[in-house]
C-alpha positions in Angstrom: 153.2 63.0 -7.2 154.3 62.3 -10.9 155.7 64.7 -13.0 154.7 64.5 -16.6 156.5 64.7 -19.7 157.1 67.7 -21.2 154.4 67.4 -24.1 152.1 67.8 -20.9 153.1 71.2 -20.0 150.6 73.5 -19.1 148.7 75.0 -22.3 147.9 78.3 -20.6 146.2 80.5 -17.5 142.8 79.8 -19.5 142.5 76.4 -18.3 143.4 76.6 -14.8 141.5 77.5 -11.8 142.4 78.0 -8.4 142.2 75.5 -5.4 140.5 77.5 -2.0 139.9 77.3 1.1 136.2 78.2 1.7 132.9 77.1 2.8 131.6 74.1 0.8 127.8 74.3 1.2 126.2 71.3 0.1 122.7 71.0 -1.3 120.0 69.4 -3.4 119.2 71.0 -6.7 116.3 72.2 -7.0 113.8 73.1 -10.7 110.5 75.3 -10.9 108.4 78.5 -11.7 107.7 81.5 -9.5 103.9 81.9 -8.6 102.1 84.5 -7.2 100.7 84.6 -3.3 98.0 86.4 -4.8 96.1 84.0 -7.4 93.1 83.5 -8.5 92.2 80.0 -10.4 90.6 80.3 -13.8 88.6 76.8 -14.9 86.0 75.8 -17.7 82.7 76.6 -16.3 81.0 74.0 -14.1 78.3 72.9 -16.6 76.3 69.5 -15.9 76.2 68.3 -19.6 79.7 69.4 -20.5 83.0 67.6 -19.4 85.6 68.8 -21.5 86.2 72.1 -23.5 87.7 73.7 -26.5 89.7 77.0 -26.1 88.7 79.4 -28.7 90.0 82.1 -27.3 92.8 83.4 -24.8 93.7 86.5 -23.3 98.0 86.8 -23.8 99.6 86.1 -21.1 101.2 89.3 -19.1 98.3 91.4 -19.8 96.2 93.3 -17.4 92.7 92.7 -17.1 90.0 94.7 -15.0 87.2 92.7 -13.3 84.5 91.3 -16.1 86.7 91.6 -18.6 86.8 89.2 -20.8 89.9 86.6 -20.7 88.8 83.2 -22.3 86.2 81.6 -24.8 85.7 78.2 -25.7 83.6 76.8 -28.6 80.2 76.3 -28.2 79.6 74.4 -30.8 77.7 71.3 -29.4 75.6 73.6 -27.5 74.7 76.2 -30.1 73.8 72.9 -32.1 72.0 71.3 -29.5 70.6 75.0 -28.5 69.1 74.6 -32.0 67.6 71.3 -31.7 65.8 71.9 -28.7 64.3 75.1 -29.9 62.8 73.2 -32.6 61.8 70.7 -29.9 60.4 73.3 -28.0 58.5 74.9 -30.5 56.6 71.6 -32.1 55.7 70.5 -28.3 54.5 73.9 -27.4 52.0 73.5 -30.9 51.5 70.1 -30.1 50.1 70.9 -26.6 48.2 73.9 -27.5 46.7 71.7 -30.3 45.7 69.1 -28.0 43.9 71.4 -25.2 41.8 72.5 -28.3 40.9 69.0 -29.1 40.7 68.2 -25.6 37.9 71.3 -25.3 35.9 70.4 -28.6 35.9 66.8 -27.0 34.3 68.3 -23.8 31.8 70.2 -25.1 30.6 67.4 -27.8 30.5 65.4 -24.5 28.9 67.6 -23.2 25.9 67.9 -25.9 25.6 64.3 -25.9 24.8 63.9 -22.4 22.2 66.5 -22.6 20.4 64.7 -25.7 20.4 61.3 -23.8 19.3 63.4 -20.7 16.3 64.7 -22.9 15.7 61.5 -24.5 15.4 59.9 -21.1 13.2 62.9 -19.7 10.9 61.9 -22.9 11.1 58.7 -22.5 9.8 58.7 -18.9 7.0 61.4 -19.5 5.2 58.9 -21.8 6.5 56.2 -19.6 4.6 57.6 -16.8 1.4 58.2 -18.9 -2.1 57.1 -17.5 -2.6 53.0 -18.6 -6.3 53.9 -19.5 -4.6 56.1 -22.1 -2.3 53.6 -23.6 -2.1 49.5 -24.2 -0.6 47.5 -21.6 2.0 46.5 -24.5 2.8 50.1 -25.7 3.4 51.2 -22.0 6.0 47.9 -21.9 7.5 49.5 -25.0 7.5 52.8 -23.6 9.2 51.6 -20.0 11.6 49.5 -22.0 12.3 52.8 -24.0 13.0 54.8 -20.9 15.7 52.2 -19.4 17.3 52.3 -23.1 17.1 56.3 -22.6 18.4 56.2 -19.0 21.2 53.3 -20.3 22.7 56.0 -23.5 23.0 58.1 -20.5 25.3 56.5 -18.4 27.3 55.5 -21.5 27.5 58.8 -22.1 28.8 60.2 -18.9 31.0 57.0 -19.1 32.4 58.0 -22.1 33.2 61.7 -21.2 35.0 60.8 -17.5 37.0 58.4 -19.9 37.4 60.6 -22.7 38.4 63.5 -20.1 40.9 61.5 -18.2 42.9 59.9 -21.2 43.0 63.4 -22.4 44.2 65.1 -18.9 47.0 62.3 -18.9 48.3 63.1 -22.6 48.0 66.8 -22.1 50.1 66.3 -18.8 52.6 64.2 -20.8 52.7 66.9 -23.4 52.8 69.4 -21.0 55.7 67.9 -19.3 57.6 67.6 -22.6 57.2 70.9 -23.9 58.4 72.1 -19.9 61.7 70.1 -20.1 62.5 71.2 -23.9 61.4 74.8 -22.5 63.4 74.5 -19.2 66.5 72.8 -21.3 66.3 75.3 -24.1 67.3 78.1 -21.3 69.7 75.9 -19.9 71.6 75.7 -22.9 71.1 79.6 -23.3 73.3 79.6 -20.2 75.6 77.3 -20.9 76.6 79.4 -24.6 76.5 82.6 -22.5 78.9 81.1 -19.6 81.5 79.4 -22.5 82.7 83.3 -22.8 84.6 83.6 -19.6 85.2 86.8 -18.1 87.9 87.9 -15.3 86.6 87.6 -11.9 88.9 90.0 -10.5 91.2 93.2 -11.8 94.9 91.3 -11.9 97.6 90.1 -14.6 96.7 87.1 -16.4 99.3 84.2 -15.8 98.9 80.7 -18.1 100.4 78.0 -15.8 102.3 75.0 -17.1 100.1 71.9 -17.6 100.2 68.5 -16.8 101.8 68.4 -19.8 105.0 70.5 -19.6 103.5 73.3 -22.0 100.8 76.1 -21.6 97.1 75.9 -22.8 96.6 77.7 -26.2 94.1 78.2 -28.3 92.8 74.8 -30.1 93.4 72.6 -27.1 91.1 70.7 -25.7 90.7 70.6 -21.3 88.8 69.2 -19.1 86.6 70.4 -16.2 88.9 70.6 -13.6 91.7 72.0 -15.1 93.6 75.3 -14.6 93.8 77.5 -17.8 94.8 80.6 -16.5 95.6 82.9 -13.1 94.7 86.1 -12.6 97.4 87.2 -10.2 98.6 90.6 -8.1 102.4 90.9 -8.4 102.9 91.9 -5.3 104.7 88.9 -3.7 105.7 85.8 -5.6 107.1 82.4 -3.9 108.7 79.9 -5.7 107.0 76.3 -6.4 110.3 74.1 -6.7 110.4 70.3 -7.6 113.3 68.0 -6.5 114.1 64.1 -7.0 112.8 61.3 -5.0 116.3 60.4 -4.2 116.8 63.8 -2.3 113.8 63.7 -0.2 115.1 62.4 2.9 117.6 65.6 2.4 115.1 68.1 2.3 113.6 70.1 5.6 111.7 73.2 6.2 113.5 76.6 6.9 116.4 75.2 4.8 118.1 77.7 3.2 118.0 78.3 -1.0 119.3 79.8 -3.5 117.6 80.3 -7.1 119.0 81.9 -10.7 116.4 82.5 -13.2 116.3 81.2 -16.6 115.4 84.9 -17.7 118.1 86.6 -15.2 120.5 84.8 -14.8 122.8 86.5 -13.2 120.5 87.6 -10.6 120.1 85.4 -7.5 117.4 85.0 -5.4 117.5 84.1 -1.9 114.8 82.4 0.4 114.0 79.2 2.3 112.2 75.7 2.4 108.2 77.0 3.7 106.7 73.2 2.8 106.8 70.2 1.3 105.1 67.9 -0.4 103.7 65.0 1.5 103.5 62.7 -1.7 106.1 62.6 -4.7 104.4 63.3 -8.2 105.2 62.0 -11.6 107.5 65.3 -12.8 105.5 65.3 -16.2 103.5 63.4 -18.8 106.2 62.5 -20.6 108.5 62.0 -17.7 108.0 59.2 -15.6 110.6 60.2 -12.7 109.2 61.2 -9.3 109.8 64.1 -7.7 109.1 66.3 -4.1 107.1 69.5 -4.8 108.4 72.1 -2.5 106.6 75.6 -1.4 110.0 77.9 -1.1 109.3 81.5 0.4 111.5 84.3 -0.9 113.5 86.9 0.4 112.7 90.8 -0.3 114.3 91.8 -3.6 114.2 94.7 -6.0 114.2 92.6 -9.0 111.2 92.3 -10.9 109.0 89.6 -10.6 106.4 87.8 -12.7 104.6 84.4 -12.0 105.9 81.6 -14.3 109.2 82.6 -14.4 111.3 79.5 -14.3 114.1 78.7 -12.0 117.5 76.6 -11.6 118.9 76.7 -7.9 119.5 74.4 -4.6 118.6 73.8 -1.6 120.9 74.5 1.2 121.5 70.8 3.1 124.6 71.8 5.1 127.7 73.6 5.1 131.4 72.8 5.4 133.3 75.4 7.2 136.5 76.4 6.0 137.5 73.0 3.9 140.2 73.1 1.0 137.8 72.7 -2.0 138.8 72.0 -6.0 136.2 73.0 -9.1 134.8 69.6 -10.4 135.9 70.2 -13.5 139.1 70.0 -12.2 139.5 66.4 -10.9 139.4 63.2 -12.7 139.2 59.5 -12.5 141.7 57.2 -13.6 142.6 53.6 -12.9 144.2 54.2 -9.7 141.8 57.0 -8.2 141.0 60.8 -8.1 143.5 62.6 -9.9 144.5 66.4 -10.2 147.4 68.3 -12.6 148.7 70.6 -10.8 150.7 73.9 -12.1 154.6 73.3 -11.5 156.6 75.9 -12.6 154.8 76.0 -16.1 154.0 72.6 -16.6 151.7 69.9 -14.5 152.1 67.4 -12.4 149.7 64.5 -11.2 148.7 64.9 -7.8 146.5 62.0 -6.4 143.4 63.1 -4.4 142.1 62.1 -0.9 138.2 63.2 -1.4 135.9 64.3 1.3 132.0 65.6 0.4 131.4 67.5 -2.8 128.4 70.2 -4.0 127.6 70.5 -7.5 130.3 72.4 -8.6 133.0 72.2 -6.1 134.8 69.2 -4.1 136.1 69.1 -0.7 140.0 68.2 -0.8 141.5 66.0 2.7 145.0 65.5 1.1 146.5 66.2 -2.2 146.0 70.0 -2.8 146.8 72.8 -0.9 144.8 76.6 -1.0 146.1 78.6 -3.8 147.5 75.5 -6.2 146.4 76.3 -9.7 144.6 72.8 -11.1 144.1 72.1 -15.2 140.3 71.9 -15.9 141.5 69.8 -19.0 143.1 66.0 -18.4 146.5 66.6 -20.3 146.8 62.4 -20.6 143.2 62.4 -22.5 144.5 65.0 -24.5 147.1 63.6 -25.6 
C-alpha cells in the first residue's frame, strides 16, 4: 500500500462506495422484446401474381380489435389497373365471340342453301339424264350425263366446303371462346385479389407491430414482401421474453438458467424467469448489424406488473454464482502500469491498494487480496485527476 499525497485526499462520501462481502452472480447479458404466448401472425395475402406489397393502411398499435375487423390495407393499385384492363379485355372478347358464332351461323345456313341447289341441280340433271334415247340425240344425252357428273361434282364441293368452312370456324370460336374464359376467369381473380388487399383481424385480440428485419416497425408507405410479419393480434394474458445474446457467450448459455430482465419502459421493475430454449443457429442481430447473436425463448415468472408484447428489455442471464466472495463496484478499480489498483478511504484521504482479482459480473468484481468487507473505495482515479 502507498499513501498519496495530500492533494489526493478524498473529495467526498459522493464518490465512494463500499467494498462487500456477497454473492457475485455471474452472467451473460442478455437484449430483446416481450412477446405474447398467445399470437396470432398477420401477413400480406397469399396471392399468385403479387410478391410484394404496399402498406396503405395500419391499425395503431395497442389497440383492440374484434374478429373481422379491419387492421391493414395495402394499395391496390396494379390490380385495380390491371382489374381495368382485363375488363376491357373481357368485354371486346366476349363481342368478339358472340360476333363470330353469328358469322359462324349465317355461314352455315348459306352452306346450307348451297348444298341444296347443287342437290337440285344434280336431281335435274339426272332426270333428263335418265330420259328415253328415242326421245333425245345420242349427243344431247352425252351432254346431259356429262351435265349430271358436273351437278353431282358442285355437290361434293359443296359439302366439302361446309365441313371445311364449319371446322375452321369451330376452332376459332374455341380459341375465342377460350380467350374470353381466361379474361372472364382473370377478371374475377383480380376482383379477389382488390377485395383481399383490405385485411381484416382474424381474431378478437390487441394488435402488436413486431420489429423487422430491419430494427424498426412496418408503417404506412413501406413496402413488404409475402412472407413477412406486419402485425400480431395477441391476448395479454401471458408474455415470455424473446432475448438475443452474442456468439461469444453461447457456449455459456443452458436451459433452466436463471434471469433477470429491467424494462426500458420500467425500469426499476425487475422481472424474473429462466432460459426455456435456444436457438440452434446464430442470426445476423440486424440489417445494419453484422454481429451474430443466440436467440433465446426465456419463460417468466408470475408478476403483477403490466405487460404488453414489444416491450423491450436489458437483463442477464444467470451463469453461476459466487458464494460469499469480497466483491468491489467496477467503477471502482483501475488499471495502471503495474496492475489492478484501488484508493481506498484512510482517515479522510486515499491510499493505493494493489488488487489480487478473481471472476467479475457486469457491475461488480470479485476481490482475493487487497480489500477487505466494509473499506470505502473512490469511484474516481485521484492520479488521473490530477
Amino acid at each position: 500500500m502507498v499513501a498519496l499525497a495530500a492533494c489526493t485526499h478524498a473529495s467526498g462520501d459522493a464518490q465512494l462506495v463500499e467494498v462487500k462481502q456477497d454473492d457475485l452472480v455471474l452472467g451473460v447479458d442478455v437484449t430483446g422484446e416481450l412477446q405474447a404466448v398467445d399470437s396470432t401472425d398477420i401477413k400480406p395475402p397469399q396471392l399468385g401474381h403479387v410478391w410484394e406489397f404496399k402498406i396503405s393502411m395500419l391499425a395503431p398499435e395497442g389497440q383492440d380489435v374484434k374478429e373481422n375487423d379491419p387492421v391493414i390495407g395495402f394499395d391496390p393499385s396494379d390490380q385495380v389497373r390491371e382489374l381495368e384492363n382485363m375488363q376491357n379485355e373481357a368485354e371486346a372478347a366476349q363481342k368478339k365471340l358472340e360476333k363470330k358464332r353469328d358469322d359462324a351461323a349465317l355461314a352455315r345456313r348459306d352452306d346450307a342453301l348451297k348444298i341444296a341447289q347443287a342437290e337440285a341441280d344434280l336431281k335435274k340433271a339426272k332426270l333428263k339424264a335418265d330420259a328415253p334415247v328415242d326421245l333425245s340425240s345420242a349427243i344431247a344425252l352425252k351432254e346431259l350425263q356429262l351435265d349430271a357428273q358436273n351437278a353431282e361434282l358442285g355437290l361434293e364441293a359443296a359439302k366439302h366446303h361446309a365441313e371445311q368452312a364449319k371446322r375452321s370456324d369451330e376452332a376459332e370460336l374455341r380459341q375465342l371462346g377460350e380467350k374470353a374464359e381466361y379474361a372472364k376467369r382473370r377478371t374475377e381473380e383480380l376482383k379477389q385479389t382488390v377485395a383481399r388487399m383490405r385485411v381484416t383481424a382474424p381474431r378478437g385480440g390487441t394488435i402488436v407491430l413486431p420489429v423487422g428485419w430491419r430494427g424498426d416497425k412496418h408503417k404506412v408507405g413501406d413496402s413488404v414482401s409475402r412472407m413477412e410479419v406486419v402485425m400480431q393480434i395477441v391476448g395479454l394474458g401471458k408474455m415470455v421474453a424473446h432475448g438475443r445474446v452474442d456468439e461469444v457467450d453461447m457456449a455459456r448459455i443452458a436451459e433452466k438458467q436463471p434471469v433477470s430482465l429491467r424494462l426500458d419502459a420500467q425500469p426499476d421493475v425487475v422481472l424474473r424467469g429462466h432460459v426455456q430454449s435456444i436457438a440452434t443457429s446464430m442470426q445476423q442481430r440486424s440489417e445494419t448489424d453484422p454481429s451474430k447473436v443466440v436467440h433465446l425463448k426465456i419463460e417468466l415468472d408470475a408478476t403483477k406488473v403490466t405487460l404488453r408484447p414489444g416491450m423491450r428489455f436489458r437483463g442477464q442471464v444467470e451463469t453461476d454464482k459466487l458464494a460469499g466472495v469480497i466483491q468491489v463496484p467496477a467503477e471502482a478499480v483501475f488499471v495502471h502500469a503495474d496492475g489492478p489498483v484501488a484508493y481506498r478511504d484512510h482517515g479522510g484521504s486515499l491510499e493505493k491498494v494493489k488488487l489480487v482479482l478473481g471472476r467479475r459480473s457486469a457491475t461488480a468484481i470479485e476481490v482475493k487480496s487487497g480489500l477487505a468487507a466494509g473499506d470505502k473505495v473512490s469511484r474516481v482515479d485521484p492520479e488521473s485527476a490530477w
